[in-house]
KOLBAMI-671635 format. One line per field, with one value per residue (C-alpha): residue in one letter; x, y, z. Coordinates in steps of 0.1 Angstrom, whole numbers, plus 5000, padded with zeros to 4 digits. Layout:
aa = a  ...;
px = X  ...;
py = Y  ...;
pz = Z  ...;
END
This chain:
aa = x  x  x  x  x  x  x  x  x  x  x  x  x  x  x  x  x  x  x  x  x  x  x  x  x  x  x  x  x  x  x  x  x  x  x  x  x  x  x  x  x  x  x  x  x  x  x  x  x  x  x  x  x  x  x  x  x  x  x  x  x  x  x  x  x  x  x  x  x  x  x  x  x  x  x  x  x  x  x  x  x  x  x  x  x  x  x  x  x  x  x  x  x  x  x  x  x  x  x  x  x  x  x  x  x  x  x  x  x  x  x  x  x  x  x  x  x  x  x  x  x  x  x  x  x  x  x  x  x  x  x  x  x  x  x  x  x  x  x  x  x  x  x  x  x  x  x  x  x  x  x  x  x  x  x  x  x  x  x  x  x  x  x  x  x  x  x  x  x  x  x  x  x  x  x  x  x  x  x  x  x  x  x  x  x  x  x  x  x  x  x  x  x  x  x  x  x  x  x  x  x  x  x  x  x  x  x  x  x  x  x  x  x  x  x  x  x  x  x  x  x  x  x  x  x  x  x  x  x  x  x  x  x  x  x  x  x  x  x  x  x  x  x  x  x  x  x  x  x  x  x  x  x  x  x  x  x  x  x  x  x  x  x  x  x  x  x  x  x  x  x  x  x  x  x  x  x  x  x  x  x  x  x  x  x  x  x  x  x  x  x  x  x  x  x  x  x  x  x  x  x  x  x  x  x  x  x  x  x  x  x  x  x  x  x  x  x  x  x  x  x  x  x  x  x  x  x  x  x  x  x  x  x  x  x  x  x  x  x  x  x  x  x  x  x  x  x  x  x  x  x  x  x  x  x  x  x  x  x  x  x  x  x  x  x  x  x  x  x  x  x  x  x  x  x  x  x  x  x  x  x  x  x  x  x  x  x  x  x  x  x  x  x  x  x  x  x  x  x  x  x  x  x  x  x  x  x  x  x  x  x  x  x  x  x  x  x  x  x  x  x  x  x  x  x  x  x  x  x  x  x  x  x  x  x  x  x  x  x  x  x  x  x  x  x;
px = 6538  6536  6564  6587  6582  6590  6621  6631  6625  6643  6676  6674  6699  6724  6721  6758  6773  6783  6755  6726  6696  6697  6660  6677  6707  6687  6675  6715  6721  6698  6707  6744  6757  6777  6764  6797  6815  6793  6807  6796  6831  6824  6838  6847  6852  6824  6817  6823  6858  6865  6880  6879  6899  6923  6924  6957  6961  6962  6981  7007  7004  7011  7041  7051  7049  7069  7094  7101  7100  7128  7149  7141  7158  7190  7191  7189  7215  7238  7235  7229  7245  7268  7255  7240  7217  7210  7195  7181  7160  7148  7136  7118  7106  7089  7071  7055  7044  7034  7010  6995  6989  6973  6952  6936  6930  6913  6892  6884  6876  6851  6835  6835  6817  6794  6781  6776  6761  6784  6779  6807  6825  6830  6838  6858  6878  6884  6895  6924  6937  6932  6958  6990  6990  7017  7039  7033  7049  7077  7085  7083  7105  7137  7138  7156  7178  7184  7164  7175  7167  7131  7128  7137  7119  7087  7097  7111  7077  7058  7077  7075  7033  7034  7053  7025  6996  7006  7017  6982  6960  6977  6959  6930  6904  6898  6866  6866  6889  6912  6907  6894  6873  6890  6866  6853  6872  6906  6900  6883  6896  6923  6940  6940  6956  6984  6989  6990  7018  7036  7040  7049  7074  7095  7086  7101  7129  7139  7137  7164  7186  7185  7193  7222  7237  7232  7231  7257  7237  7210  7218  7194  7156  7150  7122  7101  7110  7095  7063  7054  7052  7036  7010  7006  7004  6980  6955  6958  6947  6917  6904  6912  6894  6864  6860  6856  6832  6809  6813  6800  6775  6757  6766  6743  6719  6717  6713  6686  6660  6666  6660  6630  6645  6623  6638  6638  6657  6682  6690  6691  6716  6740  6735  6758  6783  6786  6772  6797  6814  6808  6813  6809  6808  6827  6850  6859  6865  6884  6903  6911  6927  6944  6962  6966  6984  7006  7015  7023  7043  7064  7067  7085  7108  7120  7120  7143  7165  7170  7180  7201  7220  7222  7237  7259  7271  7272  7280  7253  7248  7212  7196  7208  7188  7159  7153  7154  7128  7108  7107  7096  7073  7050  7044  7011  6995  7004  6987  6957  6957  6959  6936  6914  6918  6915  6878  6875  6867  6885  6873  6889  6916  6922  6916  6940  6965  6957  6955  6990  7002  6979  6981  7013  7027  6997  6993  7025  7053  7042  7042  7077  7080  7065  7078  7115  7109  7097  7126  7152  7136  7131  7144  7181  7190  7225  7218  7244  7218  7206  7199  7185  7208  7196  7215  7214  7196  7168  7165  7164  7137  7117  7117  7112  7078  7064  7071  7059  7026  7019  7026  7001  6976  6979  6976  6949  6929  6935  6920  6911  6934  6968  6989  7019  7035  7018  7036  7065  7072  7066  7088  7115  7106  7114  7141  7159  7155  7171  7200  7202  7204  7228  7252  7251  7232  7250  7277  7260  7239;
py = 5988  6031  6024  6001  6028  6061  6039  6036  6076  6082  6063  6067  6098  6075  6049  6038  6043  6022  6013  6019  5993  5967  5971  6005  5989  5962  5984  5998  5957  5953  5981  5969  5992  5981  5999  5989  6012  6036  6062  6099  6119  6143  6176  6198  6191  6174  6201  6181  6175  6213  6227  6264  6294  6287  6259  6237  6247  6287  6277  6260  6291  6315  6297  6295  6335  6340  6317  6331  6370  6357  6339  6369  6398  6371  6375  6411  6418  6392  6369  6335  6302  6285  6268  6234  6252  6280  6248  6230  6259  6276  6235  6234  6270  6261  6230  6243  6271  6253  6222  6253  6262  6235  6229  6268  6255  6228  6248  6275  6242  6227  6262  6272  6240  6241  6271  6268  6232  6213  6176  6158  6144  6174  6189  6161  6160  6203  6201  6176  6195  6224  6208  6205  6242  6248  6216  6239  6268  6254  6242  6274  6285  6257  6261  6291  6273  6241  6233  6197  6192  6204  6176  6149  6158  6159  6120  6109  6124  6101  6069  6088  6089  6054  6037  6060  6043  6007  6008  6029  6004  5981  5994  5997  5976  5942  5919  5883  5872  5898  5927  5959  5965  5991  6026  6019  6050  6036  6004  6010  6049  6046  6017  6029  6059  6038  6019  6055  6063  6035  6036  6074  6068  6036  6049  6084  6065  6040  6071  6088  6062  6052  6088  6083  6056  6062  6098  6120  6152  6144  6134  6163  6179  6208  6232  6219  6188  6196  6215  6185  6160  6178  6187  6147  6144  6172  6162  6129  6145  6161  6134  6113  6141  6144  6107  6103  6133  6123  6083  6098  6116  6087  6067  6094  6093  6055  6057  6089  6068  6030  6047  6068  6098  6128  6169  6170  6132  6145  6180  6159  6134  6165  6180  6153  6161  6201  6192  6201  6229  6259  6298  6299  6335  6352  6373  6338  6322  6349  6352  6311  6316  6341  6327  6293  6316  6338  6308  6289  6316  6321  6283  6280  6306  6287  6254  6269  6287  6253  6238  6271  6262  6224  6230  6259  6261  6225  6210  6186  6165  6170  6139  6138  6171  6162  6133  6153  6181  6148  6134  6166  6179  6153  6158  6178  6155  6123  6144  6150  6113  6103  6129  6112  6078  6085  6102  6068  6089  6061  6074  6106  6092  6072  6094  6115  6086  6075  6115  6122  6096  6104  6143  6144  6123  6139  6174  6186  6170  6181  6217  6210  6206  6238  6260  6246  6249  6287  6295  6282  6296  6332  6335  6321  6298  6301  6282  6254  6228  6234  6213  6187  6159  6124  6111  6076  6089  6104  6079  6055  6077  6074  6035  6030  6041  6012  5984  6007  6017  5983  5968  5988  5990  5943  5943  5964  5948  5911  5916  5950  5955  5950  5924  5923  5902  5931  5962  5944  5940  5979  5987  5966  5983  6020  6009  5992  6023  6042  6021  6025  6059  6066  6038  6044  6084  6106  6104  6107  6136;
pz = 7639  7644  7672  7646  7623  7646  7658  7623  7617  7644  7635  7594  7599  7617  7590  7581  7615  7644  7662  7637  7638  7615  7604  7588  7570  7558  7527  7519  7517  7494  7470  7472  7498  7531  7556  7573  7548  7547  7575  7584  7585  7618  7619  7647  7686  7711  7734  7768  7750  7753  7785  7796  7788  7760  7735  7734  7700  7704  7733  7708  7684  7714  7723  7686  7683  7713  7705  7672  7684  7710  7679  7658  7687  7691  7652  7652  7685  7671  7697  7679  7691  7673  7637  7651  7676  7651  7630  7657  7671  7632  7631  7663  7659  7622  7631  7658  7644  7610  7630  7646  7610  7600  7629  7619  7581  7591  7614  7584  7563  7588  7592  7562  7553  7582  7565  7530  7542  7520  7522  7545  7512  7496  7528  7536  7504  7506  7542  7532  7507  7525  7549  7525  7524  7550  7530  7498  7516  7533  7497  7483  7508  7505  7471  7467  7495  7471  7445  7449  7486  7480  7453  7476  7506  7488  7473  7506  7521  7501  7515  7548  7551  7528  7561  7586  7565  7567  7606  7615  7596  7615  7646  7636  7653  7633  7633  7644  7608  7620  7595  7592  7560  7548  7534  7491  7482  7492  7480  7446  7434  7463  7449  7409  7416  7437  7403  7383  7405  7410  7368  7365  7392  7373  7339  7348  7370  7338  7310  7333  7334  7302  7293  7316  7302  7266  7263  7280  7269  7281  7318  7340  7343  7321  7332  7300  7317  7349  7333  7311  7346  7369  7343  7339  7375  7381  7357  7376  7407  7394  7379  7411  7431  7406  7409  7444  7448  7422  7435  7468  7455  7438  7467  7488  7465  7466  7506  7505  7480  7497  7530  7518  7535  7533  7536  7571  7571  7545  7571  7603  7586  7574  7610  7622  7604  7618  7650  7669  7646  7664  7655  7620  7613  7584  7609  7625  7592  7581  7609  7612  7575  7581  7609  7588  7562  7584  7604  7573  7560  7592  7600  7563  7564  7597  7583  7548  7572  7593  7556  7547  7577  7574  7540  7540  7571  7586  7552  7556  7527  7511  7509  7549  7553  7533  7549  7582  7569  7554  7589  7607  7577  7585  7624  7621  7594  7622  7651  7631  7622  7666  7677  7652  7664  7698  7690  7670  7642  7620  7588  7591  7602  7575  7552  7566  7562  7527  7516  7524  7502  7469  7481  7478  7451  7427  7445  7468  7439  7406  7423  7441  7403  7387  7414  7405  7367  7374  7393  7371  7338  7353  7388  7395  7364  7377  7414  7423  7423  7386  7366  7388  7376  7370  7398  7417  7441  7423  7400  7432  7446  7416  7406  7440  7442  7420  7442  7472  7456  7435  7471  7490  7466  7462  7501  7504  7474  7484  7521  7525  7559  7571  7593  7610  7576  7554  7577  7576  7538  7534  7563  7550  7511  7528  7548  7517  7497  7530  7525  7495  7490  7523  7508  7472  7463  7486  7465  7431  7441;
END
């Protein structure tokens, strides 16, 4: 009996991960909680994972600095290429030097949390957020470029990680019925804020065309316009973001008193999470963000120039270029999402997946939003792009989201996973809109 129970002592902080004894998950069944959903997020990078001398990622940032001190001295001595590579290497340049960006947030994040011993939710939840800082800057950097293209690529972005969700969950690993049970907060909270969306985007999408139609002065955004939405779409996200952090809370609590877990339980369970966070001093904190900012600032002005010269100098049409930038924009988010997966750290990287669709559509648009509505009230009123028209393309962008969001959020509830029929539909749903808007909005925009 002594040895059942030291057994049990010894595996309660692992209760809810792969591998824990069932004589511990028996008591989470009981009080309603799957201890198959029930998942420790792990931060940071198993030791024997790390090789000697410098990491691959200061590697990156290295190469990154050099690169862009070399662009920067061609600039200067007026030796720049002709337009097309000018474009090509700003691009190439910027995303570089932006994943390396992000990589150092999320570093600061994990560090930062390691230290103030902040539970792996909140952490969890911080760190994500954390990780649309270098999107926010490159959008504060296009829009003085155009207005217009920084509105699309932060739509077409949504579509973009939409498509990256559905073909990931795809590969993840599936039980004997063929599905993967997908994590409570994307399938309870997950799927009402896919709803929320899905409404804003047709009622937004059918108010500006029947403004089109039926009233010829009203027919474009205002900045009161702009204000008004994003302040709908922000207090979304909080409440989306308080919801899940008090959710996991209780669900913590729920697991710490059906397990009996005492202090020294409740410190060896949280230990997982930072156990292999190293180096968490202030200086190296510090020093993480500031390379996450400085890298996010430099990586944007790159990226705006790329669009400056896509624009002005190739004649590119926007929603072309935005859809490029929308593309590329994404890169560091999907290598976050396979280095996860390949550490079988699914949770992470589904959330990581799932994040970059409600981030965005609740977080990184409504400030595309106020960061347009601020610079044409007080900054440049008279840009070439203002006012942002209600244009086929837009309003495409817009209605669009409903049958992408109610989609996701039906396959997701019905069966908690998707199949080849389920990536499918929402391929053929983003390619559609594609078509679309190539055909039809480039003419319109």
């Amino acid at each position: 009996m002594k040895k059942h129970h030291s057994k049990q002592k010894s595996n309660i902080a692992r209760a809810g991960l792969p591998g824990a004894d069932s004589g511990i998950e028996e008591p989470l069944r009981q009080a309603g909680i799957d201890p198959d959903r029930l998942s420790i997020i792990k931060f940071g990078q198993q030791t024997h994972a790390q090789a000697s001398g410098l990491r691959p990622w200061i590697k990156r940032l290295i190469v990154g600095i050099v690169l862009w001190l070399v662009f920067l001295t061609m600039e200067v001595g007026e030796f720049m290429p002709n337009s097309f590579i000018h474009a090509a290497l700003s691009l190439v340049i910027g995303l570089i030097i932006l994943q390396v960006a992000c990589q150092a947030l999320l570093k600061a994040s994990e560090k930062l949390a390691a230290r103030l011993h902040w539970n792996h939710y909140v952490a969890g939840t911080v760190a994500e957020i954390l990780s649309t800082t270098p999107e926010l800057v490159v959008i504060a950097f296009v829009i003085p470029v155009s207005p217009l293209i920084a509105f699309i690529i932060t739509l077409i972005t949504i579509y973009n990680n939409a498509l990256v969700f559905s073909f990931y969950s795809f590969f993840l690993p599936k039980d004997k019925q063929g599905k993967f049970l997908m994590p409570l907060p994307i399938t309870e909270a997950g799927t009402q804020i896919l709803i929320g969306g899905g409404a804003m985007g047709l009622i937004l999408g059918l108010v500006m065309m029947a403004f089109t139609s039926d009233s010829p002065t009203k027919n474009s955004f205002l900045p009161v316009d702009l204000f008004t939405i994003s302040v709908f779409l922000l207090t979304i996200f909080v409440f989306y973001t308080y919801k899940l952090i008090t959710a996991y809370a209780q669900e913590e609590d729920v697991v710490r008193e059906s397990l009996g877990m005492t202090g020294k339980d409740i410190e060896k369970r949280l230990a997982i999470v930072y156990e292999d966070v190293t180096e968490n001093s202030i200086g190296r904190i510090a020093g993480l963000l500031l390379i996450g900012v400085i890298g996010a600032l430099i990586g944007g002005e790159q990226v705006s120039e790329f669009a400056e010269a896509m624009v002005k100098e190739l004649d590119v049409n926007p929603i072309l270029t935005a859809l490029i930038l929308a593309v590329f924009a994404g890169m560091s988010e999907y290598v976050i999402l396979w280095q996860s997966h390949q550490k079988k750290e699914y949770g992470i990287a589904l959330a990581n997946a799932f994040g970059g669709i409600t981030q965005v559509m609740f977080m990184v648009f409504p400030f595309t939003l106020l960061s347009i509505a601020f610079y044409q009230q007080f900054i440049n009123p008279a840009h070439g792009d203002f006012p942002i028209s209600f244009s086929l393309s837009n309003i495409f962008l817009l209605i669009f989201l409903f049958p992408t969001f109610y989609t996701l959020s039906s396959l997701l509830e019905e069966d908690h996973t998707m199949g080849v029929l389920d990536t499918v539909i929402m391929t053929s749903i983003f390619l559609f809109l594609i078509l679309l808007m190539v055909s039809y909005g480039t003419s319109t925009v």
